[in-house]
ZAMARGU-4260 file (C-alpha; in steps of 0.2 Angstrom, whole numbers, plus 5000, padded with zeros to 4 digits):
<rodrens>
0) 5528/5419/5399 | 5513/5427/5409 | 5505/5442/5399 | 5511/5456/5413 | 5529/5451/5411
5) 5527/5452/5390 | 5523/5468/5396 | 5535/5473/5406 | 5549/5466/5394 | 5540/5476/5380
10) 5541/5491/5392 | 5560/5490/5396 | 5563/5488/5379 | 5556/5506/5372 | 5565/5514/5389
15) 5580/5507/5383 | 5579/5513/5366 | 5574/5532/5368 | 5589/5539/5368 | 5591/5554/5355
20) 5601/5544/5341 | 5591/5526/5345 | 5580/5530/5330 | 5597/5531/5318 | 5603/5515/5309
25) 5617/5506/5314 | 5630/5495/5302 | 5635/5483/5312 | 5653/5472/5305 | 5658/5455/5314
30) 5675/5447/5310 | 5685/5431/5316 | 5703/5440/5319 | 5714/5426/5317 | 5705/5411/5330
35) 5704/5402/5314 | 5689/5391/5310 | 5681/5391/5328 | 5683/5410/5326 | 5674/5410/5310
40) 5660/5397/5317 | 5657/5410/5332 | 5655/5425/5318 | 5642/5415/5310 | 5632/5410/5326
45) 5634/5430/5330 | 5625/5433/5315 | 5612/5423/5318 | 5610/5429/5336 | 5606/5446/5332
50) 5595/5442/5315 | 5585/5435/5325 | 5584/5448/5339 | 5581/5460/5326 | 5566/5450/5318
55) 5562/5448/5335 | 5560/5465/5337 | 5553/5471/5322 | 5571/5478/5315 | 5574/5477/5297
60) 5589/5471/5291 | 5600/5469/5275 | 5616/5461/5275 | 5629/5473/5264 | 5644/5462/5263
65) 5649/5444/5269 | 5664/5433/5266 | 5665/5412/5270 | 5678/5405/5278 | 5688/5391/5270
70) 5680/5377/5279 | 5666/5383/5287 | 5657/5400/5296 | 5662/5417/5290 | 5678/5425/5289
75) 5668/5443/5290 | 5649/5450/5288 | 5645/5468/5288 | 5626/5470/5291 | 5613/5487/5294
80) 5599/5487/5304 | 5586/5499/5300 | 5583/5509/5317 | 5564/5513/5316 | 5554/5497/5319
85) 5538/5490/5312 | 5529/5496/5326 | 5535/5514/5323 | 5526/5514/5306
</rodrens>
């Protein structure tokens, strides 16, 4: 990626998140309903998704509660994300 379009993506990014409450935390919860394994697969690949963005973006995070599926993925996780980043320190 070319140096002017990090920083147009770094750009878009803070206009997205100055909205009054963006600074707040958030508690995010991801659970499989009742596709049954596949469902509990996609909760854990959800989870990964947006650890990542978060690291990505400098976002702390601490997972608070999580449940395992029978045979694989996660029945439920329930995770908060820290709403000022690094950067803002």
């Amino acid at each position: 990626m070319r140096k002017s379009e990090e920083i147009i993506d770094q750009m878009e990014f803070r206009r997205m998140l100055g909205g009054e409450h963006d600074p707040s935390n958030a508690i995010v919860s991801i659970n499989a309903g009742a596709g049954g394994t596949e469902a509990q697969d996609w909760v854990e690949m959800l989870l990964r998704m947006y650890l990542r963005w978060a690291e990505k973006n400098k976002f702390e995070t601490k997972i608070i509660d999580i449940l395992t599926g029978e045979e694989a993925g996660l029945e439920n996780v329930t995770f908060m994300v820290n709403g000022l980043t690094l950067m803002d320190i």
